[in-house]
C-alpha positions as CSV (number, residue, x, y, z in Angstrom):
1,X,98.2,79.4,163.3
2,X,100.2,77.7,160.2
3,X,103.1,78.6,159.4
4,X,103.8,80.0,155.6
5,X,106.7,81.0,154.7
6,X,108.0,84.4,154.2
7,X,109.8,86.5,151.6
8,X,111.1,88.4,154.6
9,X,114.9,87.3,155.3
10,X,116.4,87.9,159.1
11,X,119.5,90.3,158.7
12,X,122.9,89.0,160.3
13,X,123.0,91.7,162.9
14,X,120.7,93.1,165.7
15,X,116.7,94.9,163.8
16,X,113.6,96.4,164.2
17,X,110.8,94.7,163.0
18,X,107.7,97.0,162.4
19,X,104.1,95.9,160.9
20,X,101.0,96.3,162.0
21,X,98.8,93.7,164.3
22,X,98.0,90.9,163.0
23,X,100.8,90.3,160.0
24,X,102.4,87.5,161.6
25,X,105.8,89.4,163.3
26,X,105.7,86.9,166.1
27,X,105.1,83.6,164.6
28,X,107.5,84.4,161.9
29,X,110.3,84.9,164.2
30,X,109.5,82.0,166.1
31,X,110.6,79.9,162.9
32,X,112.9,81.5,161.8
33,X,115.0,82.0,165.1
34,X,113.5,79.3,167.4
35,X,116.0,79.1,170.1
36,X,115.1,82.9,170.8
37,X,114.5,84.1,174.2
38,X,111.3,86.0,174.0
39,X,110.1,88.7,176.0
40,X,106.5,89.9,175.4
41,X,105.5,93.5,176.2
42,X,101.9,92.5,175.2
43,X,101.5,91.0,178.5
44,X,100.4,94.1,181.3
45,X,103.1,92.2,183.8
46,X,106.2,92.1,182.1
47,X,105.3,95.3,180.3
48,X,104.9,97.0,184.1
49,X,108.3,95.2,185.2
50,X,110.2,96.4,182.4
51,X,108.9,100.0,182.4
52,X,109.6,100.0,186.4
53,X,113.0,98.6,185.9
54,X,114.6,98.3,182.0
55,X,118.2,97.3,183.7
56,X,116.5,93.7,184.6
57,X,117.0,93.2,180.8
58,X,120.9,93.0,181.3
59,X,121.0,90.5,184.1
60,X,118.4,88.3,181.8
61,X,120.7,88.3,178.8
62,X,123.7,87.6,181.4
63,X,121.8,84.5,182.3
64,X,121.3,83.2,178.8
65,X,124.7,83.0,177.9
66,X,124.3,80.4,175.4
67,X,121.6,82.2,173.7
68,X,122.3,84.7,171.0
69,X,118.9,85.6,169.6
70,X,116.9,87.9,171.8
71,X,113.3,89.0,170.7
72,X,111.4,91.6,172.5
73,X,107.6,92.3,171.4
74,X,105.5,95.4,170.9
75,X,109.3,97.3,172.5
76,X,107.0,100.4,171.9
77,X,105.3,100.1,175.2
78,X,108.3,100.0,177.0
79,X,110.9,102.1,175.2
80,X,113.0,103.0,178.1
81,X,114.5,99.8,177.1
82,X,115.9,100.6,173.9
83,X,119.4,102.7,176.1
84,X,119.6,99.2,178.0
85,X,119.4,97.2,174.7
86,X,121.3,100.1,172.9
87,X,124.7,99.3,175.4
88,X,124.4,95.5,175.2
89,X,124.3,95.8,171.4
90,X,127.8,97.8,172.1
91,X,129.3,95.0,174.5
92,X,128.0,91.7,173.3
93,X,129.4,91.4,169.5
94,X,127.6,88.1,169.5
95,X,124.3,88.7,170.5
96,X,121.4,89.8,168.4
97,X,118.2,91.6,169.3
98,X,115.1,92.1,167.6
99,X,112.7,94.6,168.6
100,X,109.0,94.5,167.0
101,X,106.1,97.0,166.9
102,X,103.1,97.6,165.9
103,X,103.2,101.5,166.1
104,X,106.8,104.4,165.8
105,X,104.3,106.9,167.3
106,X,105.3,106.1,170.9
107,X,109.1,105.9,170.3
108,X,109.0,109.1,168.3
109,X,107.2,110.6,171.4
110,X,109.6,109.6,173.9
111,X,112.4,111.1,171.6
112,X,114.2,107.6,170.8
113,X,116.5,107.4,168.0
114,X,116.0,104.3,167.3
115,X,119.8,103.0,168.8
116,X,121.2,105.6,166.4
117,X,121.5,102.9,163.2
118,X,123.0,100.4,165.6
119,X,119.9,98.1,164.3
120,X,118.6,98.1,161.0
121,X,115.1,98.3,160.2
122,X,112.7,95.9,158.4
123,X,109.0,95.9,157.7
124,X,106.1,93.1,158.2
125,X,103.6,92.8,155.4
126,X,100.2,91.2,154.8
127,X,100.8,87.6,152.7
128,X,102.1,88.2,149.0
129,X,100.8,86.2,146.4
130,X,103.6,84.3,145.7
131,X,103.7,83.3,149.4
132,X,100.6,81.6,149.8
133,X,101.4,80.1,146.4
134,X,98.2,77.9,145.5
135,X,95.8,78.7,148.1
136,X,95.7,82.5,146.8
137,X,92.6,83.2,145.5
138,X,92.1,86.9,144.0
139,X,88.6,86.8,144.7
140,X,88.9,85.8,148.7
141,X,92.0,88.3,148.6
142,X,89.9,91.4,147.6
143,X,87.0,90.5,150.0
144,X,89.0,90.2,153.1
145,X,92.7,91.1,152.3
146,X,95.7,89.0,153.4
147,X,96.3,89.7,156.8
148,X,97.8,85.8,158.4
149,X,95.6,87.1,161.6
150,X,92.3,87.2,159.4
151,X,93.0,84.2,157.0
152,X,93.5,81.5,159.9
153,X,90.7,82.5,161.7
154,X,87.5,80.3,161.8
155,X,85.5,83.0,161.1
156,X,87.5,85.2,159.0
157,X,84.9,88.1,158.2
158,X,83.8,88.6,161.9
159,X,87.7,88.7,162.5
160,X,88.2,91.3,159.7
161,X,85.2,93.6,161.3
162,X,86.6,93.7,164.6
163,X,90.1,94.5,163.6
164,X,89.6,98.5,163.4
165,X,87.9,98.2,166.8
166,X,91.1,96.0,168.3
167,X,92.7,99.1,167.3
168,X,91.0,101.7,168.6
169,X,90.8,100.0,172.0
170,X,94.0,99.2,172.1
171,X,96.5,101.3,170.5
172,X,94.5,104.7,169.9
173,X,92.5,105.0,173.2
174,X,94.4,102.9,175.9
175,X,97.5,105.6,174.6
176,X,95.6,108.3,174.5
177,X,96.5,109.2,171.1
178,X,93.1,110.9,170.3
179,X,90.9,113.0,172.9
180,X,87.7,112.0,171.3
181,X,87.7,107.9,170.2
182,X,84.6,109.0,168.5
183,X,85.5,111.5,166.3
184,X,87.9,109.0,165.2
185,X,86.0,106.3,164.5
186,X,84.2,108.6,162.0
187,X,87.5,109.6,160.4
188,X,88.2,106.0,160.1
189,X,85.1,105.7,158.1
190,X,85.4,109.0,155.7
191,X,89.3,108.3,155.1
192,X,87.9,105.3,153.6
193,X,86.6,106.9,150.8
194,X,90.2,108.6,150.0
195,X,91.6,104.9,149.2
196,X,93.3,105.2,146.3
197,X,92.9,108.4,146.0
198,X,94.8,111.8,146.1
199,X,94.6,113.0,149.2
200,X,92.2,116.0,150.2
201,X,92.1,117.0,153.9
202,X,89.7,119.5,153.2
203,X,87.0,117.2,151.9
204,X,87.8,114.6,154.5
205,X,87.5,117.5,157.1
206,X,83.9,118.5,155.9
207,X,82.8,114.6,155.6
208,X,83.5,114.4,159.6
209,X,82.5,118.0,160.5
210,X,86.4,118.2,162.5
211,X,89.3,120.9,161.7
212,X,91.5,120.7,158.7
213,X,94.5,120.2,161.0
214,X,93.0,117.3,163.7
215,X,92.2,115.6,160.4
216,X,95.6,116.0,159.4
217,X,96.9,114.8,163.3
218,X,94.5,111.6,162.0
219,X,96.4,110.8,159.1
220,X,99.4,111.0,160.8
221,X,98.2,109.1,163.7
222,X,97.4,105.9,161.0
223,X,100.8,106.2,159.3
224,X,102.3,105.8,162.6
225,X,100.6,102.9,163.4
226,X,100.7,101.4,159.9
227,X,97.4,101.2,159.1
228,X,98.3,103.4,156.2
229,X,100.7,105.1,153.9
230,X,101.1,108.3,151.3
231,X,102.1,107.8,147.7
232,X,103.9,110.4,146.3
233,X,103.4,111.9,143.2
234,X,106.9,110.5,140.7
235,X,109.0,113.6,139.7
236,X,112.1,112.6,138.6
237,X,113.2,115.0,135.3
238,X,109.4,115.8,135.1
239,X,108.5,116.7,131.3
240,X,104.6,118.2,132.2
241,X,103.0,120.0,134.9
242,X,102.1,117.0,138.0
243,X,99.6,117.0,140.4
244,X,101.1,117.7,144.1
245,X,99.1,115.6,146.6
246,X,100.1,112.4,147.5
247,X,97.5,109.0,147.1
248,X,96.5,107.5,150.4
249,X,95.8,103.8,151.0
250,X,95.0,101.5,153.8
251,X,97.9,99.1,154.3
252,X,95.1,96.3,153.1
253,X,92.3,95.5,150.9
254,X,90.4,93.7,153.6
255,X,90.6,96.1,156.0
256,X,89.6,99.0,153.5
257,X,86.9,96.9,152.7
258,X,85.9,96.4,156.7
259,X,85.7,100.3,157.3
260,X,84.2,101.5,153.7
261,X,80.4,101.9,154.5
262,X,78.1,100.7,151.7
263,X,74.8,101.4,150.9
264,X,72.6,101.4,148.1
265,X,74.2,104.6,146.3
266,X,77.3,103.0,146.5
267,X,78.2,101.0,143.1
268,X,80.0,98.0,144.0
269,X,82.2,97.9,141.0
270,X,83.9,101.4,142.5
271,X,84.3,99.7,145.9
272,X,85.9,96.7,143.9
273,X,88.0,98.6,141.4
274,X,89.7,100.6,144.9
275,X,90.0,97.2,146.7
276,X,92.1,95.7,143.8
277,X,94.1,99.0,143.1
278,X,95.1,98.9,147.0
279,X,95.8,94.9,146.7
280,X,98.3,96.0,143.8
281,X,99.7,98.6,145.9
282,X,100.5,96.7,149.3
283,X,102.0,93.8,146.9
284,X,104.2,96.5,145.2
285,X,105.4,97.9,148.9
286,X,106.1,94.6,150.0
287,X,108.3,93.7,147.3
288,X,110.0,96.3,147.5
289,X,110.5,96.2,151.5
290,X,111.6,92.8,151.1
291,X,113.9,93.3,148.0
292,X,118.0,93.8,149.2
293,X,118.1,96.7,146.4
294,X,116.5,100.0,146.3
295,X,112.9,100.9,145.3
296,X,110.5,103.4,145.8
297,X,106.9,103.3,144.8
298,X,105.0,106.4,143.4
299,X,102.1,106.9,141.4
300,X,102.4,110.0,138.1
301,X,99.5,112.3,137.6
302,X,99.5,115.3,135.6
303,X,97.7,118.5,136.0
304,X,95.2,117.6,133.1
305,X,94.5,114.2,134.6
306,X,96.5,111.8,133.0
307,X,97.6,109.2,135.3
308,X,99.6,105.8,135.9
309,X,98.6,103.9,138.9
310,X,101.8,102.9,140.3
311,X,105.7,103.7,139.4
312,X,108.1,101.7,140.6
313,X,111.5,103.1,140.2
314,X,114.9,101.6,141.4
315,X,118.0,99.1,141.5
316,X,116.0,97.4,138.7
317,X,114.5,99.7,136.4
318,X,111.5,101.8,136.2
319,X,108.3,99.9,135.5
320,X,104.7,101.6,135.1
321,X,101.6,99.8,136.2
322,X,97.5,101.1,135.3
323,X,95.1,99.0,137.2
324,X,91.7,98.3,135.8
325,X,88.7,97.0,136.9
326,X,87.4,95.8,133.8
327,X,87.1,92.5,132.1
328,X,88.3,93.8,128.7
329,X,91.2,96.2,127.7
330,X,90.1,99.2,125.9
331,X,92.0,101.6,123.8
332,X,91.5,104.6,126.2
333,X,92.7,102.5,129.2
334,X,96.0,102.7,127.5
335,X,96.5,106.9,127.9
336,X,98.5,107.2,130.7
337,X,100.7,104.8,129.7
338,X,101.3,105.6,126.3
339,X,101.9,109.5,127.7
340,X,104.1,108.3,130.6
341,X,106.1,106.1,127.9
342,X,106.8,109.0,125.5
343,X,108.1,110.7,128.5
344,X,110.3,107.5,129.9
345,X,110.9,105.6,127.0
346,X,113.3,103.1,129.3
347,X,110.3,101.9,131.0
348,X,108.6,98.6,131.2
349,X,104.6,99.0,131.4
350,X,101.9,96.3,132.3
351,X,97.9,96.7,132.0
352,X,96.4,94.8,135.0
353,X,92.3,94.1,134.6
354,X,89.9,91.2,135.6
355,X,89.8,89.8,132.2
356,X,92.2,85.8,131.7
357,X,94.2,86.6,128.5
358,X,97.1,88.1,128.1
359,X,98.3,90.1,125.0
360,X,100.5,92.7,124.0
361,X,99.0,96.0,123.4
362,X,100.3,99.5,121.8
363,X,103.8,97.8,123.3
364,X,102.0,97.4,127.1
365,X,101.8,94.0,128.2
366,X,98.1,93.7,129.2
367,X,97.8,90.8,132.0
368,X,95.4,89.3,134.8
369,X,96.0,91.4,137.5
370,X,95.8,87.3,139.5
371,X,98.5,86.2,137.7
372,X,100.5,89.6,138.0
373,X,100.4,89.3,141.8
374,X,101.5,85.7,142.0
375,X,104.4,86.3,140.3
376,X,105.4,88.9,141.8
377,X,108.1,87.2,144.2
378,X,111.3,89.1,146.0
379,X,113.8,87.3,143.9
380,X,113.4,88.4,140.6
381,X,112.8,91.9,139.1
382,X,108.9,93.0,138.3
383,X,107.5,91.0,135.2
384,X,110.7,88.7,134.7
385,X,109.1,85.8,134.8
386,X,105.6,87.2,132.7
């Protein structure tokens, strides 16, 4: 697999490093800390050696004295390591470990603390825009996401399908994190439908014919292994009634794609308009994961169903964002961010659509959502350089 450069920047000390499969942990850190001595948990050997005996981690870094970067892989399947790795961290001054994952759930399980803040945690996205530079093309991205597993493959689709299945086998049935693999596959399919959209257990429950509260074990299940994420409603000095629930999206367009079913009810332009609002979204959390200041992402909704797609809200400012699938900006598309502006009259606000010129409208800078994403990059503040 190529290498393309990240956004992501090491930290000086010992980290966690958590994405999901497939978003290039492994090959990143073998460029950016190539005299690393790695040790793979993905491999059924090592994983049982570790798990039998964790200690034999201390006489391996007592052997690589001249080595200061130690990476251990997938550390969630064998986290009676972490206390071993938790005491060198305390002797060896010198040394730094990195610990990846694809999944929390197993560590939370087992009770681990995550070496009580002795190592900092980062997260792995899919590419950014910016990242891939001239090869991104908006059109590929919203067919088959940005996952580095998917775009190097020779056949990228087939790759994309069989991702949800690599998952099922290996994370959610091999660790017994569901009784029934089938049920789940269903809710994989029905939680589809809630991309980009506020979340209702209920309906999702009655879609897969399961209990309100297994479907809410579900949810949690694919937050802890980062195949997706809640977006909370923004509340700060609230001047209207908001909606409560939180929006739900897959951590990427091409895999949202991969489990949506279609059919010939389905409109494809609602299929497209969700795949480009979750693009927008996974850029705007990887931003602001890779960013040294502090962000949070939300989306604003009130009760009488005026919304803003995304609010971005931190070190930098607050910015709005509506996301439209349209080729032409019309006056009503505007709403939500004309109300959210007389409310927060400090904030910036962009109109992204599928149209290719950009103009200023009622004081919202209206933009191709293209050339939003590739310029959004990690060293400069949200539409500095638009």
């Amino acid at each position: 697999m190529e290498f393309v450069p990240r956004f992501l920047t090491p930290p000086a000390g010992s980290f966690f490093l958590f994405g999901p499969r497939g978003t290039g942990k492994s090959l990143w850190l073998a460029n950016v800390l190539p005299g690393a001595f790695r040790l793979d948990l993905l491999d059924p050997e090592t994983e049982r050696v570790y798990r039998a005996r964790p200690e034999r981690l201390r006489d391996v870094v007592a052997g690589h004295r001249e080595t200061r970067d130690f990476v251990i892989d997938e550390v969630q399947r064998a986290p009676e390591l972490l206390p071993v790795v938790h005491s060198l961290i305390e002797e060896r001054k010198n040394r730094r470990f990195v610990l990846t994952g694809s999944s929390a759930r197993k560590l939370k399980r087992a009770g681990v603390d995550l070496l009580a803040g002795r190592a900092v945690l980062r997260t792995m996205h899919p590419f950014m825009a910016a990242e891939l530079g001239t090869r991104f093309q908006l059109e590929r991205a919203l067919q088959l996401g940005l996952l580095p597993l998917v775009s190097a493959a020779e056949g990228p689709a087939d790759t994309l399908r069989g991702y949800a299945s690599l998952y099922l086998r290996e994370e959610v049935q091999l660790e017994g994190l569901v009784r029934n693999v089938g049920s789940f596959a269903r809710f994989l399919e029905a939680i589809s439908f809630s991309h980009g959209q506020p979340l209702n257990l209920s309906a999702v429950s009655r879609e897969c014919e399961i209990e309100r509260k297994t479907v809410e074990g579900h949810v949690a299940i694919l937050e802890d292994l980062l195949l997706a994420f809640r977006l909370p409603v923004f509340t700060r000095r609230a001047q209207r009634a908001l909606s409560a629930h939180p929006k739900l999206f897959l951590f990427d367009s091409g895999v949202y794609r991969s489990l949506r079913p279609t059919g010939p009810l389905d409109r494809p332009e609602e299929i497209d308009g969700a795949a480009l609002e979750g693009l927008v979204a996974q850029h705007l959390r990887a931003w602001i994961a890779y960013r040294p200041d502090r962000h949070t992402l939300h989306f604003w909704r009130t009760r009488a169903g005026v919304e803003v797609d995304f609010v971005v809200y931190g070190d930098t400012g607050m910015v709005a964002i509506e996301v439209k699938n349209t080729a032409r900006v019309r006056p009503e598309d505007l709403r939500g961010l004309a109300a959210f502006r007389d409310d927060y009259p400090k904030s910036k606000a962009f109109l992204l659509y599928r149209g290719r010129e950009k103009s200023i409208q009622q004081g919202v800078l209206c933009l191709p959502a293209g050339d939003f994403l590739a310029a959004l990059a990690t060293s400069r503040p949200i539409g500095d350089t638009l």
